[in-house]
C-alpha positions as CSV (number, residue, x, y, z in Angstrom):
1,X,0.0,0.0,0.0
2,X,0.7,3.4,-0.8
3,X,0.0,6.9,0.8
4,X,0.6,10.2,0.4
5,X,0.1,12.3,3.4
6,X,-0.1,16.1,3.7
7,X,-0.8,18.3,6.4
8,X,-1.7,21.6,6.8
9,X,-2.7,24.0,9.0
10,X,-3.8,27.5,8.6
11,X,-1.2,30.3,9.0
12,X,-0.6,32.6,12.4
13,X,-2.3,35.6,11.3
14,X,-1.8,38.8,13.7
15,X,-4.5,39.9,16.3
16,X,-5.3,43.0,18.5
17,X,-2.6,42.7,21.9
18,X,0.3,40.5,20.0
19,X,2.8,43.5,20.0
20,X,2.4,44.3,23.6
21,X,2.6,40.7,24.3
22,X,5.7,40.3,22.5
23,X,7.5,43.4,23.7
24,X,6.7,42.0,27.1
25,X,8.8,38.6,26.2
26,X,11.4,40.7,24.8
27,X,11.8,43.3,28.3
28,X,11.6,40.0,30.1
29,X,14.2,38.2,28.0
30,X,16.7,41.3,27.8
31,X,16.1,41.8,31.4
32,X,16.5,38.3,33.2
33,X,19.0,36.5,30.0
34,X,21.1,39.8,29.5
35,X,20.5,40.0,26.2
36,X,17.9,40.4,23.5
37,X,16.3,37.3,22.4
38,X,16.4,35.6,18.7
39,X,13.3,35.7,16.5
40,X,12.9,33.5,14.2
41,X,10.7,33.5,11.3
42,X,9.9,29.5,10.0
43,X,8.3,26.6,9.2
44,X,6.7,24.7,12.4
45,X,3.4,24.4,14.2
46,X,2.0,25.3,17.9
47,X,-1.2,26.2,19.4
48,X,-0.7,29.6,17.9
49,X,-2.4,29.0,15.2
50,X,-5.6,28.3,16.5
51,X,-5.3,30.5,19.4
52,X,-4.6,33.6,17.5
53,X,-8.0,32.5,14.9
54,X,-9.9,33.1,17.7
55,X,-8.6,36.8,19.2
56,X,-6.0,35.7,21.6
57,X,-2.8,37.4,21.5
58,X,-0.4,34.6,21.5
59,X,3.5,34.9,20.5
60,X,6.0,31.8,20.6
61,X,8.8,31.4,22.9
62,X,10.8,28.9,24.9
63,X,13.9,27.2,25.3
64,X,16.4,25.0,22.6
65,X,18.4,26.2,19.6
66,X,16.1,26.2,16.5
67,X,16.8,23.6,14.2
68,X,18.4,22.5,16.5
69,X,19.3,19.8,19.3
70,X,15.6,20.2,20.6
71,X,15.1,16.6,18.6
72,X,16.9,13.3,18.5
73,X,16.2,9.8,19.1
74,X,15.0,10.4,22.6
75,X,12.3,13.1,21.7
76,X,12.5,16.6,22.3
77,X,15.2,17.6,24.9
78,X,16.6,20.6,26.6
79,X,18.9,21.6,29.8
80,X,16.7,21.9,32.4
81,X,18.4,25.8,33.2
82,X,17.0,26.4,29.8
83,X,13.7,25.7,31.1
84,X,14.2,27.6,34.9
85,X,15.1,30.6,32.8
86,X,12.1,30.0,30.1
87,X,10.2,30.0,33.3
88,X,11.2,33.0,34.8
89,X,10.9,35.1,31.5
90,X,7.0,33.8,31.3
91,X,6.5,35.2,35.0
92,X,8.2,38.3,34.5
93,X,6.6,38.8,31.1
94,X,3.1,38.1,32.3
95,X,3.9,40.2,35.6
96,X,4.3,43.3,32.8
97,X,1.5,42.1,30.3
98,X,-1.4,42.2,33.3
99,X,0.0,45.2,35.0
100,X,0.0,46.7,31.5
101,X,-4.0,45.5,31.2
102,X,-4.8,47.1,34.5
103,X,-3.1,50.4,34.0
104,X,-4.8,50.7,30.4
């Protein structure tokens, strides 16, 4: 037997609140990494893409080298500092983003 399989899922498209989110990730980055963070423009899939359908400002971020060593035979892997810092940068940025909301 043969198949062909194709995937596909609609693109990210923008929505009101992404900039503000994403400046937040970036203050948070630059402020708790020492240094800004690396955006990368690609190929992949996350929740984004539905999230950001339906209104919700949503940007990608997290730990691992694109392309990278986040694969392998063992699945998807990173340093667990990776993931302590990851961590802290999604407190800190949502610390900003909500105190941002509250202000106006």
């Amino acid at each position: 037997m043969e198949m062909d399989v194709y995937v596909s899922n609609p693109g990210v498209g923008r929505c009101a609140g992404v900039e503000a989110v994403a400046e937040a990730v970036r203050r948070a980055h630059l402020e708790i990494v020492g240094e800004e963070c690396a955006e990368v423009v690609g190929a992949f899939t996350s929740d984004a893409i539905h999230l950001t359908r339906y209104g919700i400002p949503t940007v990608n971020y997290g730990p691992g080298e694109w392309g990278g060593r986040r694969g392998g035979e063992e699945g998807e892997a990173v340093a667990v500092r990776e993931l302590e810092v990851c961590a802290r940068v999604y407190a800190r940025a949502a610390e900003e983003f909500l105190a941002m909301r509250e202000t106006g």
